[in-house]
C-alpha beads as a LAMMPS data file, in Angstrom:
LAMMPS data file: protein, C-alpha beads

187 atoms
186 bonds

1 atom types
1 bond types

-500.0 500.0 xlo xhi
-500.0 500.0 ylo yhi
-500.0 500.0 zlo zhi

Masses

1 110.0

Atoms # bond

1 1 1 25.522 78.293 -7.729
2 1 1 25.130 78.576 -3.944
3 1 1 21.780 76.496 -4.296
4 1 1 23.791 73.895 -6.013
5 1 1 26.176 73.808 -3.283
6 1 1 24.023 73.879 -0.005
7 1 1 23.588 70.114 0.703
8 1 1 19.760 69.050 0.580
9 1 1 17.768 67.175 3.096
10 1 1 16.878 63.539 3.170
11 1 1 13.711 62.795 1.635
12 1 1 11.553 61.242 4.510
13 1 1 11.101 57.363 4.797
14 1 1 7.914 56.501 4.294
15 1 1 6.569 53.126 5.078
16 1 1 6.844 49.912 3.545
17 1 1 3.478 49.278 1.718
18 1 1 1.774 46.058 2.840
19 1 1 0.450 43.526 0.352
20 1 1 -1.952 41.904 2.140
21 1 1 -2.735 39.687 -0.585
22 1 1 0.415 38.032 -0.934
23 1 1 0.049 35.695 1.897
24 1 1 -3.947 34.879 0.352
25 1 1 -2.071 34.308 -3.360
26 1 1 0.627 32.280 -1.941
27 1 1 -2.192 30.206 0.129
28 1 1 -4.175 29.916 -3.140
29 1 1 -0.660 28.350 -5.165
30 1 1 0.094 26.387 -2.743
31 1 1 -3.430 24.871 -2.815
32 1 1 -3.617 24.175 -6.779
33 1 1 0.044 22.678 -6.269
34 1 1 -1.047 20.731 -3.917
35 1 1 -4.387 19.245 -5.158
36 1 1 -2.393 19.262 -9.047
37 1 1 -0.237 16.442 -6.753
38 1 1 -3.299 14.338 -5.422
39 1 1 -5.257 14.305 -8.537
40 1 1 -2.714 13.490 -11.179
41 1 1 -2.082 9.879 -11.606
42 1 1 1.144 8.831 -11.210
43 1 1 2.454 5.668 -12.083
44 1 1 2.902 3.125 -9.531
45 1 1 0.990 4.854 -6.636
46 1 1 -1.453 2.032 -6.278
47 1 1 1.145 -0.407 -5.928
48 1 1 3.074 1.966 -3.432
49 1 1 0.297 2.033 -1.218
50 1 1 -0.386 -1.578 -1.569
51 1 1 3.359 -2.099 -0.320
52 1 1 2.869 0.592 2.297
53 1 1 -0.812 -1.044 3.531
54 1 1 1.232 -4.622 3.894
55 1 1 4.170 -3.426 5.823
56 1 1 1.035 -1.573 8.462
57 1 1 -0.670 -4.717 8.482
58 1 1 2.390 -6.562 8.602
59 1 1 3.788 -4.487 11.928
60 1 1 0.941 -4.597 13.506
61 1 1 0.396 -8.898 12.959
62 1 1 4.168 -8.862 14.514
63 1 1 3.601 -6.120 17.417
64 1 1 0.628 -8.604 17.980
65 1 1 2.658 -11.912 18.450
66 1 1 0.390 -13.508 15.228
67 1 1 1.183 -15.246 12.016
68 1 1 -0.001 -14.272 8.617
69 1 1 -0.792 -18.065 7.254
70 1 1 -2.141 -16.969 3.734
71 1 1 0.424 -14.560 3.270
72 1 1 -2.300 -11.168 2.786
73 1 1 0.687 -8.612 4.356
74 1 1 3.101 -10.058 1.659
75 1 1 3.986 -11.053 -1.620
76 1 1 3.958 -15.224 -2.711
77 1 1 5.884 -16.810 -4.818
78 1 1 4.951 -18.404 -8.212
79 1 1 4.981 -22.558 -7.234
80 1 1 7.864 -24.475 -8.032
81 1 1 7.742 -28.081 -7.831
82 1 1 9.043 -30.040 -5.086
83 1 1 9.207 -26.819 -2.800
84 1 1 6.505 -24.570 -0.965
85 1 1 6.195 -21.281 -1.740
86 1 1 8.193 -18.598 -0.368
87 1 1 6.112 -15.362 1.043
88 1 1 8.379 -12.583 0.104
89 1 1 8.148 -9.215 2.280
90 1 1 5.087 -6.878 1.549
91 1 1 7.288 -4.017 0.295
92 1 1 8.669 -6.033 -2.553
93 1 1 6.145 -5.963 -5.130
94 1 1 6.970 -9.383 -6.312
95 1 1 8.518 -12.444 -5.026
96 1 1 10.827 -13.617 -7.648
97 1 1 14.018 -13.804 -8.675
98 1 1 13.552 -10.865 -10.597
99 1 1 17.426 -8.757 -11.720
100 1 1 16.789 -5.837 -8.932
101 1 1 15.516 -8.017 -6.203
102 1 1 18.273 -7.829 -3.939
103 1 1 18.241 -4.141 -3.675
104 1 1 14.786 -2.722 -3.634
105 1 1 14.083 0.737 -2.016
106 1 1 17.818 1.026 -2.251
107 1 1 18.312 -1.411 0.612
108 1 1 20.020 -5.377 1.387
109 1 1 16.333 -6.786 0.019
110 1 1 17.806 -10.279 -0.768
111 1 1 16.570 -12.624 1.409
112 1 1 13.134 -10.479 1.836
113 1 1 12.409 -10.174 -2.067
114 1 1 14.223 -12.512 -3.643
115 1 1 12.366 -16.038 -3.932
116 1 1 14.795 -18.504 -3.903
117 1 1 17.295 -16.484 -1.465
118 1 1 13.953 -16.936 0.811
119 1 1 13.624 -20.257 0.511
120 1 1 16.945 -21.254 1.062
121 1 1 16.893 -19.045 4.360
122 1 1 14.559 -21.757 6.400
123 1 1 14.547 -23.312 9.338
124 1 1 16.784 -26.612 8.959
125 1 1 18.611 -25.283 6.359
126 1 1 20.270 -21.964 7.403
127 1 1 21.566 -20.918 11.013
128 1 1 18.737 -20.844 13.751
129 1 1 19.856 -17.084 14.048
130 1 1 18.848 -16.055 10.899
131 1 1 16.819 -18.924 9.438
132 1 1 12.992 -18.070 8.337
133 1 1 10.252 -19.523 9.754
134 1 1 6.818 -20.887 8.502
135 1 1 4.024 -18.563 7.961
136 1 1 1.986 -20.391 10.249
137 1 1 4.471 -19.276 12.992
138 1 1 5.768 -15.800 11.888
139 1 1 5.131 -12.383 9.192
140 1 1 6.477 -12.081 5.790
141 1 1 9.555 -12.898 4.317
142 1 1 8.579 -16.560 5.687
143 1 1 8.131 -20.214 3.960
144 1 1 4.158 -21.302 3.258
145 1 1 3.285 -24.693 3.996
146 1 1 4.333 -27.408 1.464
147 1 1 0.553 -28.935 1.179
148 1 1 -0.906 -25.765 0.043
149 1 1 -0.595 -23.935 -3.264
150 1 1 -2.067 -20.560 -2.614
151 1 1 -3.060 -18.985 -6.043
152 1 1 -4.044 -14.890 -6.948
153 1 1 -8.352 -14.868 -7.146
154 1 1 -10.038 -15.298 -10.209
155 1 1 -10.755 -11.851 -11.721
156 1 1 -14.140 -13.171 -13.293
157 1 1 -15.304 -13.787 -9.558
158 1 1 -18.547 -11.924 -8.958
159 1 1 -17.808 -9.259 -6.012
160 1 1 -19.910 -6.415 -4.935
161 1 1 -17.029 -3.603 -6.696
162 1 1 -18.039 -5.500 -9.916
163 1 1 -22.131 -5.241 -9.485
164 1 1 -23.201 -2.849 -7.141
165 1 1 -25.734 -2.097 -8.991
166 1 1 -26.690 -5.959 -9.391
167 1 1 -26.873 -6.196 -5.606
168 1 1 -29.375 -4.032 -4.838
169 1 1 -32.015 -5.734 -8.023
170 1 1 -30.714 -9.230 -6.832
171 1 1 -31.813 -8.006 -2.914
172 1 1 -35.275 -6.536 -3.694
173 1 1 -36.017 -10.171 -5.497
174 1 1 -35.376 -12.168 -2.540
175 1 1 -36.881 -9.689 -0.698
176 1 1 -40.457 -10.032 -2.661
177 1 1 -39.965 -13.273 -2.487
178 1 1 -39.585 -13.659 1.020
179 1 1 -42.759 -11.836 1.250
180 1 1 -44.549 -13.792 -1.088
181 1 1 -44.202 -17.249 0.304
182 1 1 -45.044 -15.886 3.823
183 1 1 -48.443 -16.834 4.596
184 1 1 -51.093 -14.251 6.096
185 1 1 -50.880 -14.063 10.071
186 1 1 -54.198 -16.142 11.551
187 1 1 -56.393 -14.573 13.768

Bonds

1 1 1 2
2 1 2 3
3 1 3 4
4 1 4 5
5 1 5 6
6 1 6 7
7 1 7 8
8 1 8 9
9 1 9 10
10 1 10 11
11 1 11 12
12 1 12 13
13 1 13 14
14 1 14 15
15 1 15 16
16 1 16 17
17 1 17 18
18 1 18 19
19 1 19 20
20 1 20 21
21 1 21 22
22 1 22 23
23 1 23 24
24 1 24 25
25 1 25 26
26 1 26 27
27 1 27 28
28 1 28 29
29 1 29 30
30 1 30 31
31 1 31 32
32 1 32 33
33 1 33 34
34 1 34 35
35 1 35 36
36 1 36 37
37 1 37 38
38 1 38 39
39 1 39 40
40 1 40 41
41 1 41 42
42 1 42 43
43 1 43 44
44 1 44 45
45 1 45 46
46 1 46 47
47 1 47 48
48 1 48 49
49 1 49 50
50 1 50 51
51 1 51 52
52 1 52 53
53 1 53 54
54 1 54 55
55 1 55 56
56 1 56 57
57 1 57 58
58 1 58 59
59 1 59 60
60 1 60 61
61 1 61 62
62 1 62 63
63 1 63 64
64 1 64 65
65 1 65 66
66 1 66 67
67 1 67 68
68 1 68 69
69 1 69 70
70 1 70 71
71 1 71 72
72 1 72 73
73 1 73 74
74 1 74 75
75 1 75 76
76 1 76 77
77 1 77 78
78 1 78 79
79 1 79 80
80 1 80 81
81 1 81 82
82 1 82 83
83 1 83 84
84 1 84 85
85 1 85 86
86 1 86 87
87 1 87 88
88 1 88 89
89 1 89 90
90 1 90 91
91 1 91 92
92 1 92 93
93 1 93 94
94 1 94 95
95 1 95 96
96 1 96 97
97 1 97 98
98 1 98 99
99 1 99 100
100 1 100 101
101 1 101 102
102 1 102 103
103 1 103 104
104 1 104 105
105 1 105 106
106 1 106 107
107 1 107 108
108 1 108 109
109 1 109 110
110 1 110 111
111 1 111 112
112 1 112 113
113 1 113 114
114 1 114 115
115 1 115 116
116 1 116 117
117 1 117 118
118 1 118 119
119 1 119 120
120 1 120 121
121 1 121 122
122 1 122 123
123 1 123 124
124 1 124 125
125 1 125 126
126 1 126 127
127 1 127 128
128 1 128 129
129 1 129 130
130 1 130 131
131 1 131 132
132 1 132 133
133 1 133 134
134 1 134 135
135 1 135 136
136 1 136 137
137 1 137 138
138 1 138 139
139 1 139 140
140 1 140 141
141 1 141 142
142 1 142 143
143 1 143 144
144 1 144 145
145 1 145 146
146 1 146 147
147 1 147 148
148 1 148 149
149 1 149 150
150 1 150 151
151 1 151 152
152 1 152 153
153 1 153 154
154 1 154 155
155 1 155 156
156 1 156 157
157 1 157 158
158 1 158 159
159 1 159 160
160 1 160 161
161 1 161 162
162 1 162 163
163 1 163 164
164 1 164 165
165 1 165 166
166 1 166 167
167 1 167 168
168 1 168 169
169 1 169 170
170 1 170 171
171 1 171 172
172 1 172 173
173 1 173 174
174 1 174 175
175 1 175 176
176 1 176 177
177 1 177 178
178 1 178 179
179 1 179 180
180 1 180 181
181 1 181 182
182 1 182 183
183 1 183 184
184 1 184 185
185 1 185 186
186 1 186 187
């Protein structure tokens, strides 16, 4: 019994065992997250970085004191008669009167996004303060000029994304031909 009553003596710390592959597996998670995240399509990422490439190109036609006449950092409106076309802001994704236009990102987007809020913003109609200029003067949200009807390409244009291959055939013709006609040097 006097064994059982004698206190006993703290068994001795020993130290904490390292993994040293924790920080490597975490590295390697972290990694397949990641790349799981780049490679999976998600919808609406191309248009996201359309709207992000147009507000860059956008800032940096305004930082620069120029206009963007054809509207290529924004969005234009469909043509309604009687009235030019409104360039909506880049960001918008379309420049219509569309139900959530007024609020996109979870911002005031009315008189960027919404077409006929745009329109009804220009110069000589609403307060110089406020009022939106032509394109030919200023960036997007701004009016396009009346004479014009600007129109999306025609997706049956040939382009060198559609017939790379093509090129390269269509190149090495020419290119024998060029040779062809050329006459032998004289001596």
């Amino acid at each position: 019994d006097a064994a059982q009553a004698a206190p006993r003596a703290p068994a001795p710390q020993l130290p904490r065992p390292t993994f040293p592959t924790q920080p490597a597996a975490m590295a390697r998670t972290l990694a397949a997250i990641l790349a799981a995240a780049l490679l999976a399509p998600a919808a609406g990422v191309s248009s996201r970085s359309d709207a992000v490439r147009k507000m860059v190109a956008a800032k940096g036609l305004a930082s620069a004191g120029l206009p963007d006449p054809t509207c290529k950092t924004g969005v234009i409106s469909l043509k309604v008669a009687g009235q030019p076309q409104a360039c909506c802001a880049g960001y918008c994704g379309e420049c219509s009167d569309y139900p959530t236009c007024g609020s996109v990102r979870g911002q005031n987007s009315t008189f960027a996004c919404c077409s006929s809020q745009v329109y009804e913003r220009r110069c000589g109609n609403a307060p110089a303060n406020v009022c939106l200029k032509s394109c030919k003067e200023s960036v997007p949200p701004c009016i396009m000029d009346e004479e014009e009807t600007f129109t999306t390409p025609d997706p049956a244009t040939r382009t060198a994304g559609s017939d790379c291959n093509q090129a390269v055939t269509d190149w090495r013709k020419k290119a024998d031909a060029a040779l062809a006609a050329t006459p032998p040097p004289t001596a």
